[in-house]
C-alpha positions in Angstrom: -3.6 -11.3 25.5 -1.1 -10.0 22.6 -3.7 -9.1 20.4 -5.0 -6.1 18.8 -7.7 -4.6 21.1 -10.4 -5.3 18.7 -9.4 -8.4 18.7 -9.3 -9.1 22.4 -13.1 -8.0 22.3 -13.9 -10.6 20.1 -12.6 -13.2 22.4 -14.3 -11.8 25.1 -17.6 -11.8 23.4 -17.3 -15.1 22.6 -16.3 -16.2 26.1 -18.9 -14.2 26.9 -21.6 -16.3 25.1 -19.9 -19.5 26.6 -20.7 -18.4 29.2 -24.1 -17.2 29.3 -24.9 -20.8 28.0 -23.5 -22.3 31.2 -26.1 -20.2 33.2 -28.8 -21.1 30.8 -27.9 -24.4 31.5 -27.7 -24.1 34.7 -23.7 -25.0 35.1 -22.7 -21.8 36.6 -24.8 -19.3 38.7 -23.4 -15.9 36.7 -21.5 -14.5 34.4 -18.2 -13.0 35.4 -17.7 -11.3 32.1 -20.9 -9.2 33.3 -19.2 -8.0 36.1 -18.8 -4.1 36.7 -15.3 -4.7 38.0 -14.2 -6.2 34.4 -12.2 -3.3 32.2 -12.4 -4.0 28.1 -10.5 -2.8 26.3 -11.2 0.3 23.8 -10.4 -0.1 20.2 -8.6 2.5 18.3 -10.8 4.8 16.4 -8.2 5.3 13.9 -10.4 5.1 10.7 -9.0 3.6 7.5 -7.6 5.6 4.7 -6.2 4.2 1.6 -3.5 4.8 -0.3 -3.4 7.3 -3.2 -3.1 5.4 -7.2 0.3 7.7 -7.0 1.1 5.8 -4.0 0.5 3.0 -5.2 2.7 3.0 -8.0 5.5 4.4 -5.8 5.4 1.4 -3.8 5.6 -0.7 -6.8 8.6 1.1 -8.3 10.3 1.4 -4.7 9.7 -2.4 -4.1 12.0 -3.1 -7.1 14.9 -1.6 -4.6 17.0 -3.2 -1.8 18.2 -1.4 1.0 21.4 -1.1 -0.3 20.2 0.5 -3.4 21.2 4.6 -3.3 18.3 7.0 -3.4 18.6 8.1 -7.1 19.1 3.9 -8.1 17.2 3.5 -11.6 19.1 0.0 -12.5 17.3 -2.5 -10.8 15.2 -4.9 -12.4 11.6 -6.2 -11.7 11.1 -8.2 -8.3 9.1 -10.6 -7.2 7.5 -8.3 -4.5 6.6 -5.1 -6.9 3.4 -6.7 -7.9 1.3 -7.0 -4.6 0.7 -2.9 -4.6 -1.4 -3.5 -7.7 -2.4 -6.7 -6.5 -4.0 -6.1 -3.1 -5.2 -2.7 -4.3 -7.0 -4.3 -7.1 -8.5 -6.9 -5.5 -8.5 -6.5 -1.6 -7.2 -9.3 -0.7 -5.8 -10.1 2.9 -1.8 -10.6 2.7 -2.0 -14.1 3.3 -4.9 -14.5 0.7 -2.7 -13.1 -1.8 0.9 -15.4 -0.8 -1.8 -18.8 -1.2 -2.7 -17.3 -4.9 -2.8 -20.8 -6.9 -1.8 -19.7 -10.9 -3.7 -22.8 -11.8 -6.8 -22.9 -10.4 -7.4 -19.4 -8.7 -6.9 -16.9 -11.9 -9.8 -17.5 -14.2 -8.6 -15.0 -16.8 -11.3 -15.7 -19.2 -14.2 -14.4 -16.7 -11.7 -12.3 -14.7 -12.0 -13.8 -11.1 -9.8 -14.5 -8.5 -11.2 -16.9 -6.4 -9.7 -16.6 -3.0 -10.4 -20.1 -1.2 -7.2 -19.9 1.3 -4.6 -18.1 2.8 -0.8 -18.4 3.9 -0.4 -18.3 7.8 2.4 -18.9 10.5 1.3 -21.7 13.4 3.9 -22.2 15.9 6.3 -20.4 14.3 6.4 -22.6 10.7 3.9 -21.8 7.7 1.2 -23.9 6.4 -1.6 -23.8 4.2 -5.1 -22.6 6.0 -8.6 -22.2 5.5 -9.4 -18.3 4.7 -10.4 -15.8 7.5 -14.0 -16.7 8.5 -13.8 -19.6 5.9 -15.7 -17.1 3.4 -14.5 -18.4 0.4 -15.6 -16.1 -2.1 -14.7 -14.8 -5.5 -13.0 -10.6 -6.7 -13.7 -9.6 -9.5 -10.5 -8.1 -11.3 -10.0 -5.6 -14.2 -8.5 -6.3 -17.8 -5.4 -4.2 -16.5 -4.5 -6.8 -13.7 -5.2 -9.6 -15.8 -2.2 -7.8 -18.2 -0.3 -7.3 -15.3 -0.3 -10.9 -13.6 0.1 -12.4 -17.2 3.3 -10.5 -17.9 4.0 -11.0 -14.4 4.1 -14.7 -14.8 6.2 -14.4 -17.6 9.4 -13.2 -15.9 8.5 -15.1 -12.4 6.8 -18.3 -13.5 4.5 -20.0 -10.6 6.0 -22.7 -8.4 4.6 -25.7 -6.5 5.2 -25.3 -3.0 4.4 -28.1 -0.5 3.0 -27.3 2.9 1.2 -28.6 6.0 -2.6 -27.6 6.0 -3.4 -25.5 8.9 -1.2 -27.5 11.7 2.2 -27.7 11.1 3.4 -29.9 13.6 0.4 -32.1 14.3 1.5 -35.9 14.2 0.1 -37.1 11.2 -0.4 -33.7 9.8 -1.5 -33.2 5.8 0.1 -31.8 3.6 -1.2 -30.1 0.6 0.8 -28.5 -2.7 -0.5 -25.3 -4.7 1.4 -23.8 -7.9 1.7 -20.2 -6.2 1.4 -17.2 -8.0 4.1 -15.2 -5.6 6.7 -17.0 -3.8 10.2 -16.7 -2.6 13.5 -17.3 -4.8 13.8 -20.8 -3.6 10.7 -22.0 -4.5 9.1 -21.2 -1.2 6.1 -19.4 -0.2 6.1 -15.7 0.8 6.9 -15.2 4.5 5.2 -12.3 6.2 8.2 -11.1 8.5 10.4 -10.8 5.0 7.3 -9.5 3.2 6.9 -7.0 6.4 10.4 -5.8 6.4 10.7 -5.4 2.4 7.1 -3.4 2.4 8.2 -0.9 5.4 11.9 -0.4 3.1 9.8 0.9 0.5 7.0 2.8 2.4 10.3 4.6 3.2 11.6 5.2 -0.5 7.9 6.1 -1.3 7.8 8.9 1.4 4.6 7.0 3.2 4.7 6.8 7.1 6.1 3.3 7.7 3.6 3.2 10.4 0.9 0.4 11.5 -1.9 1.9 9.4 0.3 1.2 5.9 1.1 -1.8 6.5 0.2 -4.1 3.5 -3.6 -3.9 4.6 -3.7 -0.4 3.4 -4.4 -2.2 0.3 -7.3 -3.9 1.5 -8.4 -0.4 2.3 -8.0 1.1 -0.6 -10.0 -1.7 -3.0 -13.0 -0.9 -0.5 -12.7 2.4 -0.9 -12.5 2.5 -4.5 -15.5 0.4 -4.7 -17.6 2.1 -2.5 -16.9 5.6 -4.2 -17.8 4.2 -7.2 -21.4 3.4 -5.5 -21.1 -0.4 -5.5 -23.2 -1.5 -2.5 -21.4 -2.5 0.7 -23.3 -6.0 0.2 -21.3 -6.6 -2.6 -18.4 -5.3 -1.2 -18.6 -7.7 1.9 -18.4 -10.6 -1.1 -15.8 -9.4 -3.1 -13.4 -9.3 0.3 -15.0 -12.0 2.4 -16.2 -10.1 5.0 -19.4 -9.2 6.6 -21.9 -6.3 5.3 -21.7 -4.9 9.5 -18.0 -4.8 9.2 -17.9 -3.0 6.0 -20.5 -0.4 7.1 -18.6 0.1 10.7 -15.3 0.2 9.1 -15.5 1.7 5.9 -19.0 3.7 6.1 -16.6 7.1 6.1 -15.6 6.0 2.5 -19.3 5.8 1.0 -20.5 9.4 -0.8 -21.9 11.7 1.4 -25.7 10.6 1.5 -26.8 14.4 1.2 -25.0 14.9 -2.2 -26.6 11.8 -3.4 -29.9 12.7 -2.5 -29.5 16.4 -4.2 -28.2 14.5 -7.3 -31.2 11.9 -7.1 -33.4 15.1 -7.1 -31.7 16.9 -9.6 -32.3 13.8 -11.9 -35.9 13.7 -11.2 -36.6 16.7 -11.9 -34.4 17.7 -14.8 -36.2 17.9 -18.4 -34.2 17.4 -21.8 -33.6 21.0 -22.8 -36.6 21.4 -25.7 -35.7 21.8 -29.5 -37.1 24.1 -31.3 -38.2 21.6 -34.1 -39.7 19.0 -31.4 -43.3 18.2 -31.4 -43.9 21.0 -28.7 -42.2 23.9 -30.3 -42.4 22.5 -33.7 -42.4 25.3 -36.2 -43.7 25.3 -39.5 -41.4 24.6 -42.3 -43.0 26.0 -45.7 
């Protein structure tokens, strides 16, 4: 399979389960998945680190550049792409969560919310419109500052309707649905990851960052997590904010949560702290004549 070794264990396991219905049910005498003589694969132990808030805005400023823009270039003007540092950083979004953005209905800017309810993907080689990983639709939370940001944003790139196929592009009657995007392409059409891709690893370059596999965009996913979980917000929530499970959270992030020890000693330090006394409180109160 050309997948991503983790991935290829999920297929298996879900083979797997298949298949250990068929014996339940009599279909099949065993499971071959079972069998010593099968090799999984192993999934990189690579653990996630996220980017820096000075690499952040690197890759914003760098994203404003081409590749024929000189080293020293300080004349370009904003681009459509220079936004989705602050973006995915800020809210953890998946890339294609981010490229299906509707301005409309998606921003609530009043409450501060993005609800994420689907995603850009690429199905036979065309895009289309698709239900989100998992189908966890779910709503992030965003600060002030990005609310600034995607306002202003707007401003110089206004949304545009694009018109897609929903999930199967080349079904026979397939459906087609239209979403006023908050990123697209000059053109009028949607972001395309392989353009997005080769635009993000230009500017990992001018930012100095590795232009390897683990800085890809979903570094940004990466670094929301981890700047919610240093800030002590519970993996549960977590999981919500990015559509994701609280298991894959703990096994992928749990190296980003503060070091239980330290919280404990703190805990304790609280506990048993006392308010240093005043002189004039009731139990060292002296008397004034």
């Amino acid at each position: 399979m050309t997948l991503g070794d983790s991935t290829k264990l999920g297929v298996i396991e879900y083979v797997s389960s298949v298949l250990d219905a068929a014996v339940d049910d009599g279909l099949i005498t065993r499971n071959l998945l079972h069998a010593r003589s099968i090799t999984r694969p192993v999934p990189d132990k690579h653990e996630a680190v996220p980017l820096t808030l000075d690499q952040v805005e690197e890759l914003t400023e760098a994203l404003r550049h081409t590749k024929d823009c000189s080293e020293d270039c300080d004349n370009c003007d904003a681009d459509r792409y220079e936004v989705i540092p602050q973006l995915g950083a800020g809210t953890g979004m998946r890339q294609g969560e981010m490229f299906a953005i509707d301005a409309e209905t998606d921003i609530d800017f009043l409450h501060r919310i993005i609800h994420v309810r689907r995603q850009v993907k690429i199905i036979r080689g065309k895009q289309v419109f698709a239900p989100i990983k998992n189908d966890k639709i779910h709503d992030v939370p965003i600060t002030e500052l990005l609310c600034t940001l995607l306002a202003r944003y707007m401003q110089v790139f206004p949304p545009v309707k694009v018109t897609l196929p929903w999930k199967e592009a080349d079904g026979k009657n397939p459906e087609f649905k239209t979403f006023t995007l908050l990123l697209s392409r000059s053109g009028g059409k949607a972001m395309h990851r392989k353009m997005a891709n080769d635009r993000w690893k230009m500017a990992l370059r001018r930012a100095g960052i590795p232009d390897d596999r683990w800085h890809m965009m979903h570094v940004l996913r990466h670094t929301a997590v981890s700047a919610w979980l240093s800030a002590g917000i519970s993996a549960r929530a977590v999981a919500e904010f990015i559509g994701d499970t609280e298991e894959t959270v703990m096994a992928t992030y749990s190296h980003m949560m503060p070091d239980d020890r330290d919280r404990a000693r703190k805990a304790m330090d609280r506990f048993f702290s006392r308010p240093e006394q005043n002189p004039l409180s009731a139990s060292g109160r002296r008397d004034v004549p």
